[in-house]
N, C-alpha and C positions, 0 to 999 in steps of 0.2 A: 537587335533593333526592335524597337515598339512597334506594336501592331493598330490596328484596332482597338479605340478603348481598353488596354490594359498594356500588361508587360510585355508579351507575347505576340506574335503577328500570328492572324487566324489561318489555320487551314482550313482549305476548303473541304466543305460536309462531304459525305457519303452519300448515295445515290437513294439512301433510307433514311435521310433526314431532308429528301427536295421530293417535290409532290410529285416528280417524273423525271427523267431522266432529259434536263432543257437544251434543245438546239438553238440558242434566241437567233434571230435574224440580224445581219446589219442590213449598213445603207447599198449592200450590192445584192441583195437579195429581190430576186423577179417574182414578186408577186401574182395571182390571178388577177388580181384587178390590175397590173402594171402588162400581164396579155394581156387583158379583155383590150386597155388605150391602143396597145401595137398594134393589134387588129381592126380597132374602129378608126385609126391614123392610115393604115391600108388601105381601108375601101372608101374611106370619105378623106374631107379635106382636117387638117391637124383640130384637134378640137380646141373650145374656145370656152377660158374661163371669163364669166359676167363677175359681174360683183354679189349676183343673190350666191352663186354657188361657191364665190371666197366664204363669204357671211356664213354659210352653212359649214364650210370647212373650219372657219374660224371658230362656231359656236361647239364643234366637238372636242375641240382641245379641250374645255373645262370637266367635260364627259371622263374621257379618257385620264385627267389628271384625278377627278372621284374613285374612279376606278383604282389607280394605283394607290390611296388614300387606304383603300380597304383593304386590301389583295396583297400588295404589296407585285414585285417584282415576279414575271412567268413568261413563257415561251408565249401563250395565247396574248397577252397584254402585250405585249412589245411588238409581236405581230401586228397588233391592229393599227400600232401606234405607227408603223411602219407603213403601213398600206396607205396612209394620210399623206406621208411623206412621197411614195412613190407617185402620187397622184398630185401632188402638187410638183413632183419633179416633168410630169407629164405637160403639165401644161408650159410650165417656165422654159423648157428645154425644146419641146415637141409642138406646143402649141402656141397659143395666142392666145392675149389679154384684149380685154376692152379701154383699156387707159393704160398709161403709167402708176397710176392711182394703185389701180386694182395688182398689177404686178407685184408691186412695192410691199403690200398687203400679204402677198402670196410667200414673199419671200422674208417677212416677220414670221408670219404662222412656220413657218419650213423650220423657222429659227426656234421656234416654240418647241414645236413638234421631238423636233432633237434633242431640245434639252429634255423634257420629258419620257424620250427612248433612254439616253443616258443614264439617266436616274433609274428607270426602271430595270434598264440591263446591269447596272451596277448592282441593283438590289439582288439578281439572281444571281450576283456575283462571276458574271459576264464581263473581264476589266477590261480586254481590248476593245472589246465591241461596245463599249459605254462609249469609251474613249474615243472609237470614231464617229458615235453619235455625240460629240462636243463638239469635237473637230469642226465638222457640218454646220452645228449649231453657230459656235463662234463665230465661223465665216461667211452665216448668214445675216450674221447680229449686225458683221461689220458692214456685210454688203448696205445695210437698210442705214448705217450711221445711228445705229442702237448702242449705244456705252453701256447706258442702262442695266439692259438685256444681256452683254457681252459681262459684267460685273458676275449678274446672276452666274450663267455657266463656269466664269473662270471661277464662281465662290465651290461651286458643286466639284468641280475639275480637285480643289482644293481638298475637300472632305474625301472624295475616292484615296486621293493620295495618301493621307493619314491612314486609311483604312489598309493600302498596301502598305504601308510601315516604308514608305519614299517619301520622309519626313521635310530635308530638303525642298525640294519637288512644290512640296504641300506647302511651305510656306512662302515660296517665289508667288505659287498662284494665287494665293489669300491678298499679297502684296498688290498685286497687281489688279485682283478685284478692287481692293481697296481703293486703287489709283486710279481707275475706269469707272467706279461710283462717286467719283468726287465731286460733281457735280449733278449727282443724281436724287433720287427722291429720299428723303432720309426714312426711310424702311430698308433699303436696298442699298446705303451706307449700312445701318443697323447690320442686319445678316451679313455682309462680307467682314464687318469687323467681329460679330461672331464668328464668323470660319479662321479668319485671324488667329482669335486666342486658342480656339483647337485648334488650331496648328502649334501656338504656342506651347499647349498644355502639354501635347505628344513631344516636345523636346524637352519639359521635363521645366522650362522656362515658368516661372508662378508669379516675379513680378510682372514680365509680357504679358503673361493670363491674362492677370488682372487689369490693368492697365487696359486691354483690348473690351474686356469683360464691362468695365465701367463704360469704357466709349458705347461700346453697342445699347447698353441702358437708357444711356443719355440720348444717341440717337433716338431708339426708339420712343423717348418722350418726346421728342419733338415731332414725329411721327403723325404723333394723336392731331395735329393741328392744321396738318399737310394737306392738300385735297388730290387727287387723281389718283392712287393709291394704284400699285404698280397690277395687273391681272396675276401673274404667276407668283406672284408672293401671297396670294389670298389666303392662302395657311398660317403666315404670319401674322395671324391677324388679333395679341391679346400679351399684356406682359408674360403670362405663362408659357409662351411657346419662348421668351427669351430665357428665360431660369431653367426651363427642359435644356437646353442650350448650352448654358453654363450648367448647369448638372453633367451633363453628360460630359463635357469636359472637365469636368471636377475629377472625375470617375477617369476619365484618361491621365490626366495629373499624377492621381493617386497611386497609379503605376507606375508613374516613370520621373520618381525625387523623392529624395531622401528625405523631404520634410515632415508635418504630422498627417501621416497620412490617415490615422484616426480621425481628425480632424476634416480633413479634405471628404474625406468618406460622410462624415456625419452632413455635413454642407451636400454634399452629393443627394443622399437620403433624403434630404427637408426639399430640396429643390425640384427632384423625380417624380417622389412619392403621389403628388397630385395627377399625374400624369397617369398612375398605372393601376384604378381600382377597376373593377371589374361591373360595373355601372356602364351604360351604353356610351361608346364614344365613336364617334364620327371616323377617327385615324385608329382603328383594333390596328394595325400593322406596327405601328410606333408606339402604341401603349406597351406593346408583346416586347418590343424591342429593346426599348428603356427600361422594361421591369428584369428581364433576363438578364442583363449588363450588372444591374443592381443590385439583384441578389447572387450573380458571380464574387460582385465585389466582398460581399458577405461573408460569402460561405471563407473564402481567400480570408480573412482579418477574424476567422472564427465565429461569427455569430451564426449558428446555423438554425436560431429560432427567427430570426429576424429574414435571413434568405427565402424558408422554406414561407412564412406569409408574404412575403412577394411573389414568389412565385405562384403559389397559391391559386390569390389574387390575379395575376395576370395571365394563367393558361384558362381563365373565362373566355379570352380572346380568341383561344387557337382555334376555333371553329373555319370563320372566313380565311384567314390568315395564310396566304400562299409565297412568302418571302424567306428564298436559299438564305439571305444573309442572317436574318432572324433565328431561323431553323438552325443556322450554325452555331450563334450564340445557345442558344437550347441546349444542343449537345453538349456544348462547351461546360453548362450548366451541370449535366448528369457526370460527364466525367468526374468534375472537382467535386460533388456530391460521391462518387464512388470512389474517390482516391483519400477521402475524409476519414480519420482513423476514428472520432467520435461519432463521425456521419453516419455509420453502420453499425451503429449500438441503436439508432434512435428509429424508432417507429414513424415518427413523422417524416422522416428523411426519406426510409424507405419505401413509403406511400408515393413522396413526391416524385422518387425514382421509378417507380412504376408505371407513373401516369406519364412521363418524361417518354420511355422506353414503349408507351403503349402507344403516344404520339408520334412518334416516330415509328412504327410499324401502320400508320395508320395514314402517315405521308408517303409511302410510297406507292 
């Protein structure tokens, strides 16, 4: 069964390839700040959220989403992202609103909040505990009559699955984002028709690809025209982030069918490549990510000059860069780098195995 971006489903890293040995938190996890409410609920009356202090809660979800932008996926990030949640569980549950308004508010942000735990606990490669931060998520989207918002999570829900090689799974959920953005903003048609064709790609499906491939294009062209543009898709914000997109699932394709996968690989490469130079970018966590996938694909179909400046090129990144899932691909990296019978004639190869193997001793 296919895994993650290639033929194989990844195993999870070694405790020297993740910056620490991560316990991520879920949604049952009692925070200090979730004592400090049980105690200030004890001696005074339940506390009471206003609307400045949603608005403040509100304004940190974009904080917390930069952060995972950089970082990528960690015990400390999730954590924080969690304290958000138990604090808005404080008031919904323990306390009091000033309106329905502000409620209604509180339990979007909850819905945010989740899907951005998710994502991040996915990225340390945490799959139950993502899981039940969707869970959460979804049933907050529904609680607010968010389709919208419920689209995004089931698209994300979509991509985990791929990634544990429950291919199935993966495409029920794309479907149904799909069918939950049908009347939503077309940015947020766009991306679940992207999660679509990777799901597509990972069953090996190339007219589906395609076919999903184009629709997300075209949404996104109509995109440009739209006004309210969704807050959690702000990433999404540039044709480039759709061909990353379709790149990466080129690159899953080209594991899993018999077609030219020369081909699929070279389209892969033209679409990546923009993504992964070693120039300052805003997301270092998905530069790292995308370039590592890409120069796997490489080394796998023989080119191993082509691999090693990807790589190159993209451990400019690993400085900030704190993502189990990344780090795994890495390894994944140095292996077929070491199992390479030309690989270990070449001086460059060697070089890049070193800095690989120096990285990782330098992550734990």
């Amino acid at each position: 069964m296919a895994g993650a971006d290639g033929a194989a489903p990844l195993s999870r890293a070694g405790s020297g390839w993740i910056t620490r040995k991560y316990t991520v938190v879920d949604t049952t996890f009692v925070s200090s700040l979730d004592g400090m409410w049980r105690r200030e609920v004890e001696r005074r009356s339940p506390p009471l959220a206003t609307s400045d202090i949603t608005t403040v809660l509100e304004s940190m979800i974009g904080q917390l989403r930069l952060l995972d932008d950089l970082e990528g996926g960690s015990a400390a990030g999730v954590g924080m992202v969690n304290e958000q949640i138990q604090t808005i569980a404080a008031y919904l549950t323990g306390g009091r609103t000033t309106s329905p308004a502000v409620r209604q508010r509180l339990i979007l942000a909850n819905a945010q909040f989740n899907q951005l735990a998710g994502w991040m606990a996915f990225d340390a490669e945490r799959h139950q505990t993502a899981q039940r931060y969707y869970r959460a998520g979804l049933s907050a989207a529904r609680d607010t009559d968010h389709p919208e918002l419920s689209a995004h999570i089931l698209s994300c829900m979509s991509y985990q699955a791929v990634h544990c090689g429950k291919l199935g799974e993966a495409t029920e959920l794309a479907d149904a984002a799909v069918s939950a953005a049908k009347d939503a903003h077309p940015l947020m048609k766009s991306l679940s028709t992207a999660r679509l064709a990777h799901a597509r790609a990972a069953l090996g499906d190339e007219p589906g690809f395609r076919y999903a491939t184009a629709e997300t294009m075209a949404l996104f062209s109509q995109a440009a025209s739209a006004s309210d543009r969704p807050d959690y898709l702000y990433w999404f914000d540039s044709p480039s982030n759709v061909h990353t997109m379709a790149g990466h699932s080129a690159l899953l394709l080209a594991g899993n069918t018999a077609a030219d996968v020369k081909s699929l690989l070279a389209e892969a490469d033209e679409l990546l490549t923009p993504v992964t130079p070693s120039n300052v970018t805003s997301r270092p966590r998905d530069a790292l990510f995308h370039a590592a996938w890409l120069a796997r694909a490489h080394v796998r179909h023989g080119d191993l000059q082509r691999a090693v400046s990807i790589a190159d090129t993209a451990l400019h990144h690993r400085g900030s860069v704190r993502s189990p899932r990344t780090f795994t691909v890495l390894k994944g990296l140095e292996q077929d780098l070491t199992t390479h019978r030309e690989g270990r004639a070449s001086s460059e190869v060697r070089e890049l195995r070193r800095r690989l193997r120096e990285l990782r001793g330098s992550s734990r």
